[in-house]
C-alpha positions in Angstrom: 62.7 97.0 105.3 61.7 100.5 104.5 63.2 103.8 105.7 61.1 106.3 108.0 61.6 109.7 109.2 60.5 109.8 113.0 60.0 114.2 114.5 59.1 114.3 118.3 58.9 117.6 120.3 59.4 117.8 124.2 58.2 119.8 126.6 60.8 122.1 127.0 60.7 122.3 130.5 61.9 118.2 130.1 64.8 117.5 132.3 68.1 116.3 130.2 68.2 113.2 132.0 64.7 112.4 131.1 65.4 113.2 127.5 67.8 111.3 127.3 66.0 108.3 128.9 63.2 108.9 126.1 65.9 109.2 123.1 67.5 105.7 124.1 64.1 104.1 124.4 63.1 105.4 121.3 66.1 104.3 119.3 65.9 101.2 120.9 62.6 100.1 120.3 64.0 100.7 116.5 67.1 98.7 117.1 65.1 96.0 118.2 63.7 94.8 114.8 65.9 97.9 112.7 68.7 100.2 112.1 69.0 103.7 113.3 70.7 105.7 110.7 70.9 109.4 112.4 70.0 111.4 115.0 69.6 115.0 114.7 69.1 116.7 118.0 67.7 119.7 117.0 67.4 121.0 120.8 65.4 124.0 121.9 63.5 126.1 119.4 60.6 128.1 119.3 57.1 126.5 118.3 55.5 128.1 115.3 52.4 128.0 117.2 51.5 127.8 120.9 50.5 124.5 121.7 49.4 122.9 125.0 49.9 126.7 126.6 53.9 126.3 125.3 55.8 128.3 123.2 59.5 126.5 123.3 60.1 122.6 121.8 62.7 120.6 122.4 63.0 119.0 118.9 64.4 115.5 118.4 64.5 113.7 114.8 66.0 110.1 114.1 66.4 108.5 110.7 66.0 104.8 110.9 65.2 101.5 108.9 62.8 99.3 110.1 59.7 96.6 109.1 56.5 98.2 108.8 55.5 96.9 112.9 58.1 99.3 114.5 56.6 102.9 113.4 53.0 101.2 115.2 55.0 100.5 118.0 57.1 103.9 118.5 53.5 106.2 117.5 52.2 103.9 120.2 55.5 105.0 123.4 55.2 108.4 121.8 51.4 109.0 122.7 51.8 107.5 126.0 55.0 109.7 126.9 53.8 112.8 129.0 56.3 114.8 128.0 55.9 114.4 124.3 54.2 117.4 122.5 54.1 116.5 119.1 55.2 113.8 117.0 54.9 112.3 113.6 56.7 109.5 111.5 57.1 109.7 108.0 58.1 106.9 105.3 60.4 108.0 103.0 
């Protein structure tokens, strides 16, 4: 099992309800076949650079232990997730 660092950014117009929704999927698809060791939610913050015409992220990052299929899975939920800006997963 190795650990992974896992940094999305919202669309900070997101809903709470729907961030929620994406948080709990997210950390479940980990808990499936891993740990989650940490959540940080870093919440609303301004974007270094405008991206997608958006100058405000919601900024979510979870610590988790996992095998090596999980971060393909997750990288593949975050690209299909509308309201996901950025995102990047990083072993540790």
């Amino acid at each position: 099992m190795n650990k992974y660092e896992l940094m999305y950014i919202l669309n900070a117009n997101t809903g709470d309800e729907k961030k929620t929704q994406l948080q709990e999927k997210f950390t479940g698809i980990i808990e499936a076949d891993g740990q989650v060791e940490k959540v940080d939610i870093w919440g609303q913050r301004k974007l270094a650079y405008e991206i997608k015409k958006l100058n405000e992220g919601y900024y979510v990052l979870i610590h988790f232990e996992s095998s090596i299929d999980v971060p393909k899975e997750i990288d593949r939920n975050l690209k299909i997730a509308d309201e996901v800006i950025r995102h990047m997963i990083v072993r540790k």
